[in-house]
N, C-alpha and C positions, 0 to 999 in steps of 0.2 A: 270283139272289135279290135282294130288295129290301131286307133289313133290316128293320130300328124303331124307330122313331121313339125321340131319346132324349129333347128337348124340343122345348117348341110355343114360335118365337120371333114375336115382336111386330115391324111396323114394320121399322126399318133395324136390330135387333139380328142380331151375329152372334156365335158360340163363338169365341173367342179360346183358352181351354184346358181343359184338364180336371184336376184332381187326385185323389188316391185321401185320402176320409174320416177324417182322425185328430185324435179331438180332442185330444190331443197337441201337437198343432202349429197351428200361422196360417198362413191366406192373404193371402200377397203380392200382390198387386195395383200395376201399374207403367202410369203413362199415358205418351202420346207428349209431354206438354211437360214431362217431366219428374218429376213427382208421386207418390206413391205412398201405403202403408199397410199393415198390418197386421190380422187381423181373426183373432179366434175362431171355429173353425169348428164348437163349437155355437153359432154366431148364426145361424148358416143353418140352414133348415127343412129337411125329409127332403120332396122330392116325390116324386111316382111315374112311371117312364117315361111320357115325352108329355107331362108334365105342363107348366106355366109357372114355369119359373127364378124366381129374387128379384132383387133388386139388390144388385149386389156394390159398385159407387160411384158416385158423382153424377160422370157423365159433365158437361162446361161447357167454353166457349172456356178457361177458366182452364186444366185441369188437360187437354181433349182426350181422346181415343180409350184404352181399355186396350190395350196391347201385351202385356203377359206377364201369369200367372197362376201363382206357383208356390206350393207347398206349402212351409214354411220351419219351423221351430224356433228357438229364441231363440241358438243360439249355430252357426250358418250364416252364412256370407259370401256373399252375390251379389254380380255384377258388372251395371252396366247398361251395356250400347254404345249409340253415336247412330250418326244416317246419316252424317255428319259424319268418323268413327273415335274421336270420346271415348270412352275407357272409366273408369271410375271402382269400385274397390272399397268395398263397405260391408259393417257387421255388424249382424246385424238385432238385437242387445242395442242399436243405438241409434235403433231404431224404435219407437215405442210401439205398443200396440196398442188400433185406437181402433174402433167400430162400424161397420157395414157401409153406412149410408146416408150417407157425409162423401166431404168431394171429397181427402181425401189430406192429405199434408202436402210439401214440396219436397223431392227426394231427389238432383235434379241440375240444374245452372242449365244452361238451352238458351240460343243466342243465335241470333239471322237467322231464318234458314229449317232450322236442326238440327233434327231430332226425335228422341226415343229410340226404338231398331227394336225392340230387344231385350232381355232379363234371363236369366240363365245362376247358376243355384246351380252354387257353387264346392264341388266334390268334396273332404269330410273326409280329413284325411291318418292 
């Protein structure tokens, strides 16, 4: 079987993740030079299978590529890793939450050729 289609992407986009709907909670959004953000996830529209996605950030040389996509709440810790082996803890109480079409704010300093690979919500105890 072939499936169905979940969205119609444009040009060089690809799914980086998926999350499950809570407006409860924000979308994290994590770039490879570092950058990041927070967003309400009623800022995003409801489409319908197949449909065409929104913009979740201004992709730019500045802030590069989305790596991770998670679903967060205000008192969750993620970790971001680089290629490198930096890792760095943070707590999203010190992330603001700011609109969907912004290129981020700096969440970890890359240096050379480092990029960030990855973001990992850290399991409540």
């Amino acid at each position: 079987s072939k499936g169905v289609r979940g969205v119609s992407l444009k040009d060089d986009d690809e799914v980086i993740g998926m999350i499950m709907a809570d407006d409860a909670k924000t979308v994290f959004t994590v770039t490879e030079n570092g950058y990041g953000k927070r967003t309400k996830i009623a800022d995003y529209r409801r489409i319908n299978r197949g449909g065409v996605g929104v913009r979740n950030i201004q992709c730019s040389q500045r802030n590069g590529k989305v790596v991770a996509v998670k679903s967060v709440e205000e008192e969750d810790d993620v970790i971001l890793i680089s290629r490198h082996g930096i890792i760095i803890r943070m707590s999203m109480a010190g992330i603001s939450v700011i609109g969907r079409n912004t290129q981020g704010v700096r969440l970890m300093r890359i240096s050379g050729d480092d990029k960030v690979i990855s973001a990992a919500k850290v399991m409540k105890e």
